[in-house]
C-alpha positions in Angstrom: 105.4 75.1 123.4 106.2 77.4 126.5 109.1 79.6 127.1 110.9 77.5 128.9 111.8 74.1 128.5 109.6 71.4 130.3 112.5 69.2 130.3 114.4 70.7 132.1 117.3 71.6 130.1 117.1 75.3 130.2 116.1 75.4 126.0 112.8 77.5 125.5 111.8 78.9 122.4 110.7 82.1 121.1 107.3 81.8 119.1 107.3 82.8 115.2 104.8 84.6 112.9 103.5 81.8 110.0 102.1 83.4 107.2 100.5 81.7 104.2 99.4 84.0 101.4 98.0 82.4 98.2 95.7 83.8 95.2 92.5 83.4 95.8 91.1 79.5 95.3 94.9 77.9 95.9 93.3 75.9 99.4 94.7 78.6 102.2 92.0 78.3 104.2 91.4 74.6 103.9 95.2 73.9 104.5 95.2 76.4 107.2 92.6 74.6 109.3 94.3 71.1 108.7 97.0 72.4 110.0 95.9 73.9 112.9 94.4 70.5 113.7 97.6 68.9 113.0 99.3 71.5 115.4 98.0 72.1 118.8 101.0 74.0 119.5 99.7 76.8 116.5 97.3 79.2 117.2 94.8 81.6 114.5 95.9 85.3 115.2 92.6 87.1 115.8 92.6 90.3 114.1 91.2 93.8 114.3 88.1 95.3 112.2 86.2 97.7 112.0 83.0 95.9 110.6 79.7 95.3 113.2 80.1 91.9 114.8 77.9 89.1 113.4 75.6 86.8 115.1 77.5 84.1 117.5 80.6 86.4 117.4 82.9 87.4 120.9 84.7 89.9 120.8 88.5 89.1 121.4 87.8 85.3 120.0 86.3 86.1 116.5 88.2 89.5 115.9 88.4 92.4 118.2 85.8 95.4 116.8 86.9 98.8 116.8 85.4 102.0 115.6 87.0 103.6 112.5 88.3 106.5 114.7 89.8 103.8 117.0 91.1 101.9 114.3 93.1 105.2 112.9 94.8 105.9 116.3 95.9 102.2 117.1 97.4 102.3 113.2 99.3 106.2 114.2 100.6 104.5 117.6 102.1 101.7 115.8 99.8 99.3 117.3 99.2 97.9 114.1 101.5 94.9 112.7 99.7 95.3 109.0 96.5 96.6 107.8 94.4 96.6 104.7 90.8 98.3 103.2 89.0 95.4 102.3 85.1 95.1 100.4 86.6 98.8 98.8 87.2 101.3 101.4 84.2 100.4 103.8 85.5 98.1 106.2 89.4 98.1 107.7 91.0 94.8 109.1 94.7 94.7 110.5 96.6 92.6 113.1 97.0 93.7 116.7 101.1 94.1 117.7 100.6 94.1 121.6 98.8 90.5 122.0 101.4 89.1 118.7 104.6 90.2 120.5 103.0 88.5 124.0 101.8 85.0 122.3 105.8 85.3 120.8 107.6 85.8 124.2 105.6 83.4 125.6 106.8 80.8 123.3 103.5 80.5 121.3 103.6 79.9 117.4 100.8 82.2 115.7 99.1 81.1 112.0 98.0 84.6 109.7 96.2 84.2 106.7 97.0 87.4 104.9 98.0 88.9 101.3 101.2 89.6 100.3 101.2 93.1 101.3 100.0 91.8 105.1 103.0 89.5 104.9 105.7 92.9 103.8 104.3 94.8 106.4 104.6 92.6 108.9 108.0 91.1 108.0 108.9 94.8 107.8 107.8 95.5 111.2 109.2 92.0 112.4 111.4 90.8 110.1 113.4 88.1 112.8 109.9 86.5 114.0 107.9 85.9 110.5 108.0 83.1 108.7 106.3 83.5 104.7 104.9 80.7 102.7 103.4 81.3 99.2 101.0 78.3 98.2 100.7 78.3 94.3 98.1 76.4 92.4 98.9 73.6 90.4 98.4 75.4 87.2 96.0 78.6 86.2 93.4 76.3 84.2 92.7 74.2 87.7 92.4 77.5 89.9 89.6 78.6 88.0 88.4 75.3 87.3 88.3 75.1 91.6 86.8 78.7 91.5 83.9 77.3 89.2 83.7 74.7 91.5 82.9 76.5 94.5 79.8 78.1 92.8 80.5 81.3 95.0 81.4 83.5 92.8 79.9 85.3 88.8 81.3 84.9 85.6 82.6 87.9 86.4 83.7 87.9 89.9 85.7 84.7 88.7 87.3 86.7 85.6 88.4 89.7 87.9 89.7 87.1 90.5 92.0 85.4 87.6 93.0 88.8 86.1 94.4 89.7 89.4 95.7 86.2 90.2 99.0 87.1 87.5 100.1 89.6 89.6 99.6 88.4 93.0 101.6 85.3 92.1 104.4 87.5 90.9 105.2 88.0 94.5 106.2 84.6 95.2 110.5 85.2 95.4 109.3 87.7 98.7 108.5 84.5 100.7 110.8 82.2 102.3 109.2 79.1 101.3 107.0 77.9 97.8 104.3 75.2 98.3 102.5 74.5 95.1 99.0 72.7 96.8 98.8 70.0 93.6 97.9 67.1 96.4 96.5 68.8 99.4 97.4 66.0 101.9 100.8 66.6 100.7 100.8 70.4 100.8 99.9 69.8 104.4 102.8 67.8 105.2 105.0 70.5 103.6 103.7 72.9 105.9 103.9 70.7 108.7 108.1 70.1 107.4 108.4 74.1 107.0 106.6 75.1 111.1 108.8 72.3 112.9 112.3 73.5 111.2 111.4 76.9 111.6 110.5 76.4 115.4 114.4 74.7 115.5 116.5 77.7 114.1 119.4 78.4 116.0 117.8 82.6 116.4 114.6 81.2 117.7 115.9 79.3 120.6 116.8 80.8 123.8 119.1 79.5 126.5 121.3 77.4 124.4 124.4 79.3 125.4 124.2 78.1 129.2 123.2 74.8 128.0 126.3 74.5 125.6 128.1 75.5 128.8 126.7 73.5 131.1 127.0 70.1 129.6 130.6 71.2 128.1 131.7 70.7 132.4 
């Protein structure tokens, strides 16, 4: 959705920050690419790291690779909308503020898929444009029966991933919205409910003062 309105009526839209956070094995990225199907209107915020590029990856598309050193000043000059080590302390990833804050203006809906420290951070840094949704498993037997599952992970990477899954799902009241992913056509649709009422909050529209005004004559 642009900006402006192409009917004509003088509504446009401010864009919004959708963040879904989940322990690991609750669906996010299976539900996150459904929706961005489902949603041609949503696009997948490309963030910064400071890993080599792969094979097949373009910069600005995939992510946008940065030295360390470069990493650390766009972090000091607030160019940074949330960061986080990840693999340990050997490779940095973080989401870009300039190109978030221009997709937003433009009227352009952005999807993140980070923890729930990402998600303070950024709601911190812009707490009137983001948008929270915790997914929850349907129970902590079926999340580590989906880990299993997978077959990507040891018996032990899959014990450390539960241990930590406790405390991660603690965080849940920090969100705006709960979505336990128990049927995941469902959990879909209940994203799908969340985005489009989100994208109609009074805040997020612009212009509907002149058009209260102008069809009040």
């Amino acid at each position: 959705m642009s900006a402006s309105s192409p009917s004509g009526s003088g509504i446009g839209r401010r864009g919004l920050c959708f963040v879904v956070a989940a322990p690991s094995g609750t669906g996010k990225s299976s539900l996150t690419r459904a929706l961005l199907a489902e949603e041609p209107e949503l696009a997948l915020s490309v963030s910064v790291t400071t890993r080599a590029p792969r094979p097949g990856e373009v910069e600005g598309k995939h992510y946008f690779f940065r030295s360390p050193e470069q990493f650390e000043t766009l972090r000091e000059e607030g160019g940074l909308l949330e960061w986080a080590h990840v693999f340990g302390r050997e490779t940095l990833y973080g989401t870009p503020r300039a190109p978030v804050e221009a997709a937003l203006a433009a009227g352009q809906d952005m999807i993140f898929t980070i923890d729930w420290q990402g998600f303070r951070q950024m709601h911190a840094a812009m707490p009137g444009d983001v948008v929270g949704v915790f997914l929850l498993p349907p129970s902590l037997p079926e999340l580590e029966q989906r880990l299993r599952l997978r077959g990507q992970d040891s018996e032990a990477e899959i014990a450390r991933r539960m241990a930590s899954t406790a405390g991660e799902m603690e965080h849940y009241a920090e969100f705006d919205y709960v979505v336990v992913n128990q049927d995941f056509t469902a959990a879909v649709a209940d994203l799908r409910t969340i985005l489009r009422a989100e994208r109609l909050a009074t805040a997020r529209q612009t212009g509907l003062a002149q058009f209260t005004r102008m069809t009040a004559r």
